[in-house]
C-alpha positions, -999 to 999 in steps of 0.1 A, spaced: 191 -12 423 190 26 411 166 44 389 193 45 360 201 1 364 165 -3 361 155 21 335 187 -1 316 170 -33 323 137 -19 312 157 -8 278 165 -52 276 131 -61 280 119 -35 252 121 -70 230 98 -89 252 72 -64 256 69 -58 222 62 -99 219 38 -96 246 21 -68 230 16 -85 196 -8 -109 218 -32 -80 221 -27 -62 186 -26 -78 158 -18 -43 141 22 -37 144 17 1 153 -10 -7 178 13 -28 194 45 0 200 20 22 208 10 -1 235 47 -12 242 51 33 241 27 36 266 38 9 288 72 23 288 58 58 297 43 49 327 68 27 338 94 54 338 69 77 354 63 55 382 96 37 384 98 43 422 69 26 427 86 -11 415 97 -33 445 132 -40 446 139 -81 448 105 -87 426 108 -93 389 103 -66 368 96 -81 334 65 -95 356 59 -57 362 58 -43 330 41 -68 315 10 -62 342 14 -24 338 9 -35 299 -20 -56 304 -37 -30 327 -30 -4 301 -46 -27 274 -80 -37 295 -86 2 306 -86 13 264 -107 -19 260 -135 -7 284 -133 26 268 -140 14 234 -168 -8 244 -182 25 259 -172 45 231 -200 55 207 -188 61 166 -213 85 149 -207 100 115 -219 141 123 -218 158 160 -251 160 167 -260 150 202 -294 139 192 -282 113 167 -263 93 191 -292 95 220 -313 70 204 -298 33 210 -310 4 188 -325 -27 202 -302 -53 197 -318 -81 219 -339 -93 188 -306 -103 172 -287 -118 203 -318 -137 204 -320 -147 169 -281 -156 170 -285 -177 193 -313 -193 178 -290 -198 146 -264 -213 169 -285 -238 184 -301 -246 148 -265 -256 135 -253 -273 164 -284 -298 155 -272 -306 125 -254 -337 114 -212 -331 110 -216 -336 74 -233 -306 71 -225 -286 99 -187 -292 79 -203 -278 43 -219 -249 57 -188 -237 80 -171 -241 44 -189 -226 20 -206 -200 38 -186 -194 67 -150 -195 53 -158 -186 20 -149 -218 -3 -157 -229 -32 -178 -263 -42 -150 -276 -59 -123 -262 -30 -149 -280 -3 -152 -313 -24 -116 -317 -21 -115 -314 10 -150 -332 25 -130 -361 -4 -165 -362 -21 -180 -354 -53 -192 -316 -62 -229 -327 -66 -228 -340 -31 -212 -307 -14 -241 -293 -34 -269 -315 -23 -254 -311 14 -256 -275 15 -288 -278 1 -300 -300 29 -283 -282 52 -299 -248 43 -333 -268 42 -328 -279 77 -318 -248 92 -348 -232 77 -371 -254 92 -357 -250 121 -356 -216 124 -394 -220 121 -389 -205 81 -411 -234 60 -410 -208 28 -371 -217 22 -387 -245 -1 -413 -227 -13 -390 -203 -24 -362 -224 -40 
């Protein structure tokens, strides 16, 4: 195969990588910039692809590859609001919360369905009493008194006994 039949066949699979890409980027220009990208160094390195192997298989590595390496460079990448080096040396703690989230996650996993169900629709997605009745099939005053309990429970046992003071 020459340079010129493969850079045609890569022109075909311009379709496919863009599909691939939207598996990584949810954003439409993040993914042609990725698809961009992948396209660049394919071309650059064309006479590194192995004649006989499959080169949709090829691109679509050099794609991933190209998505993991700006992925580890964003983790690493620190966002600060002025350019002063001092501002960014100082790193906050963040075990307390990993600790505490975790904490949370084994508080709600010990809760019954019924509530475990309220609380991942009302607080977590957002919906209303009404929205959440309909869909639980019970009556508003028992989404209510669920969440209630629910709340109540997870207080307790996040070692928080002042949730009923304070209600």
């Amino acid at each position: 195969m020459t340079e010129n039949a493969e850079r045609a066949d890569i022109v075909k699979l311009i379709p496919a990588l863009r599909a691939f890409a939207r598996t990584f980027c949810q954003e439409p220009a993040d993914a042609d910039d990725l698809v961009q990208e992948t396209l660049l160094k394919a071309l650059a390195n064309i006479d590194q692809f192995e004649p006989g192997t499959r080169l949709k298989s090829w691109l679509f590595t050099i794609m991933r590859n190209s998505y993991c390496t700006k992925a580890k460079k964003r983790s690493r990448e620190v966002l600060r609001g002025d350019d002063t080096l001092f501002d960014s040396a100082a790193v906050p703690g963040e075990q307390e919360w990993n600790v505490r989230i975790g904490e949370v996650g084994r508080a709600f996993q010990s809760l019954p369905d019924k509530y475990k169900e309220i609380i991942a629709l009302i607080v977590v997605l957002g919906e209303s009493y009404e929205s959440a009745a309909g869909i639980c099939g019970c009556a508003v005053g028992t989404v209510k008194s669920r969440l209630n309990r629910a709340r109540a429970r997870l207080s307790c046992e996040m070692g928080e006994d002042d949730y009923r003071q304070a209600s």
